[in-house]
C-alpha positions, 0 to 999 in steps of 0.5 A: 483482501485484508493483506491489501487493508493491512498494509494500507494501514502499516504505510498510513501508520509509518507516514504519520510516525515519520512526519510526527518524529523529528529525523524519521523522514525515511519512515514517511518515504517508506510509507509511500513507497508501501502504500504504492505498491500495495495500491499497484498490487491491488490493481493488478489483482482486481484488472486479472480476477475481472476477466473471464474465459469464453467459452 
């Protein structure tokens, strides 16, 4: 879990970053796209560790 905050804080950071710096847009898409996929990924390890095997 703390890759999870980890990377939520890294694209929260690029975003700020590429919105406040003037011809660094790229950053503030790189930051969405971060925080996409580590939302997606966290999703996905929270759905598979959900399950349990019957018995």
């Amino acid at each position: 879990m703390t890759a999870v905050l980890l990377f939520v804080i890294v694209a929260l950071l690029l975003g700020i970053i590429g919105v406040l710096v003037s011809g660094l847009a790229y950053l503030w898409i790189v930051g969405i796209v971060v925080l996409v996929a580590d939302l997606a990924y966290a999703a996905w390890r929270w759905r598979r560790s959900g399950r349990r095997p019957v018995r």
